[in-house]
C-alpha positions in Angstrom: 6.8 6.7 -11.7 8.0 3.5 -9.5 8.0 3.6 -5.8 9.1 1.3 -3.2 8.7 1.8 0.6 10.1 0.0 3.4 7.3 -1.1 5.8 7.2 -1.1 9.6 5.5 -2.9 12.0 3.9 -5.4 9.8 5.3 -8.9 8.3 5.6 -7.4 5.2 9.2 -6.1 4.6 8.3 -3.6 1.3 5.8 -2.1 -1.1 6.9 -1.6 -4.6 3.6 0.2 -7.2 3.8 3.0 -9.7 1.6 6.1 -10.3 0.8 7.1 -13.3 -1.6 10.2 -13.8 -2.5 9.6 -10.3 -3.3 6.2 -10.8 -1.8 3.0 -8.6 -0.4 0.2 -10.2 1.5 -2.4 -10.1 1.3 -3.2 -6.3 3.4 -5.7 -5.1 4.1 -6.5 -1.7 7.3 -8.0 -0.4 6.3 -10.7 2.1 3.5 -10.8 4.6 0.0 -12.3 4.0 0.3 -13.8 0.6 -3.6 -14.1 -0.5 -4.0 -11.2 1.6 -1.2 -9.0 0.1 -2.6 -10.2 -3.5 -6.2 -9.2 -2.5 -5.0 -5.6 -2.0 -3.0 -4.9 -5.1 -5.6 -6.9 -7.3 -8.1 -4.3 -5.0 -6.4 -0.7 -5.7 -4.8 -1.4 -9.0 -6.5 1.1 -11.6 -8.1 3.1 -8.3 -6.7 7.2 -7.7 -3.9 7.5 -5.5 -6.1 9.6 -3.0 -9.1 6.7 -2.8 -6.8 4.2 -1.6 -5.6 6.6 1.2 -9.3 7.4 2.3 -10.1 4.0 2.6 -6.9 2.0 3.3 -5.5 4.5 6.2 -5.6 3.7 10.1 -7.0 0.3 9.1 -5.2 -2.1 12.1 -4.2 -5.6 11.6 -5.1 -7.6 15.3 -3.1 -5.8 17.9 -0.8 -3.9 16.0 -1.2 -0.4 15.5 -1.2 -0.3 11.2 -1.3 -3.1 8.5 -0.2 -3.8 5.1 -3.3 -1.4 3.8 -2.0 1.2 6.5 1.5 0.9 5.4 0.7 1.2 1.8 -1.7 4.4 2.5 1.4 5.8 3.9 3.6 4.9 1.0 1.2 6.8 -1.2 0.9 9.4 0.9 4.8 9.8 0.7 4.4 9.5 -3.2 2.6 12.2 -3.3 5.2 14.5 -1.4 7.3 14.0 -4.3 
């Protein structure tokens, strides 16, 4: 299933990925840190839903209180209310 979720408090604007089986795929990230946005989905693709979360969430990005791996831990996290 295809997701997308509007980010906040980051330079991204969106993440897009689908879950199949529990799986992530297909992360893309709308704006922010190019190489690092890449780095992440080339990072999580073909990893469980529930990994990502453990190891992406509450990660900070310099003074800001989340980052794009905090936003997108939250954006699974919401995928898997549905």
């Amino acid at each position: 299933m295809n997701y997308n979720y509007k980010t906040s408090g980051v330079c991204s604007r969106g993440i897009s990925f689908d879950v199949e089986d529990g799986i992530i795929k297909n992360v893309r990230f709308d704006g922010g840190c190019n190489g690092n946005t890449k780095g992440i989905s080339a990072l999580v693709e073909g990893m469980k839903v529930e990994d990502v979360i453990a190891r992406c969430k509450g990660i900070k990005c310099g003074y800001k209180q989340t980052s794009c791996p905090d936003q997108l831990a939250k954006a699974l996290e919401k995928a898997l209310e549905h």
